[in-house]
N, C-alpha and C positions, 0 to 999 in steps of 0.2 A: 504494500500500500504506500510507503513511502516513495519508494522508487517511482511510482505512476504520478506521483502528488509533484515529487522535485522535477521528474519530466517535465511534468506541465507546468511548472513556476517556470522552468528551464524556457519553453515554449513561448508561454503567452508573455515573457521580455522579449525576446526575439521577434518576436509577430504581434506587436502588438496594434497592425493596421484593421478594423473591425469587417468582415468576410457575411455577407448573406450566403444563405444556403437557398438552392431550389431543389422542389422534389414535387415532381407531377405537376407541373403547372405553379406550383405556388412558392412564393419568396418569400422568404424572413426580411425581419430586421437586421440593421446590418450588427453583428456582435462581434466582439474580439474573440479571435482564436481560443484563446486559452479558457474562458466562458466556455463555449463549445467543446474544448475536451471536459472541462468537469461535471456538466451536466450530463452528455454522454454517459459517462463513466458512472457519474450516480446513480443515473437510471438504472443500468444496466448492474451495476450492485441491490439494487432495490428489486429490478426483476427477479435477477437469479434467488434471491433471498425468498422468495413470493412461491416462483417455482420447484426450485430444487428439491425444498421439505414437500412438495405435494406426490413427485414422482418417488419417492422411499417406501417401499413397506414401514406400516407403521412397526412390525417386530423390528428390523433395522433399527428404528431410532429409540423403542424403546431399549432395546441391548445396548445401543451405546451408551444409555444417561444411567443405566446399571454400575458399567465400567469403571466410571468413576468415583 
């Protein structure tokens, strides 16, 4: 997590010119790069967090909270 974090500090100095995105027809606002990697990046920590536990048997996850 840090390593993705300092990337992107790394990043969004270097590019700090603000980039719209188009997808199907439709434009953003214009936001700086490094915005755009952390949102990204959020999301996609928040989905997998959403998803992952749904795909497990729940014996899987109960065994593992035993474990400990």
């Amino acid at each position: 997590m840090a390593l993705w974090l300092s990337g992107i500090a790394i990043l969004s100095v270097q590019n700090a010119t603000p980039i719209s995105l188009k997808f199907i027809g439709f434009q953003s606002i214009q936001i700086p790069l490094g915005v755009i990697l952390s949102l990204s990046i959020s999301a996609g920590i928040i989905i997998t967090a959403i998803i992952v536990p749904s795909l497990l048997p729940m014996g899987q996850i109960k065994g593992r909270q035993e474990d400990f």
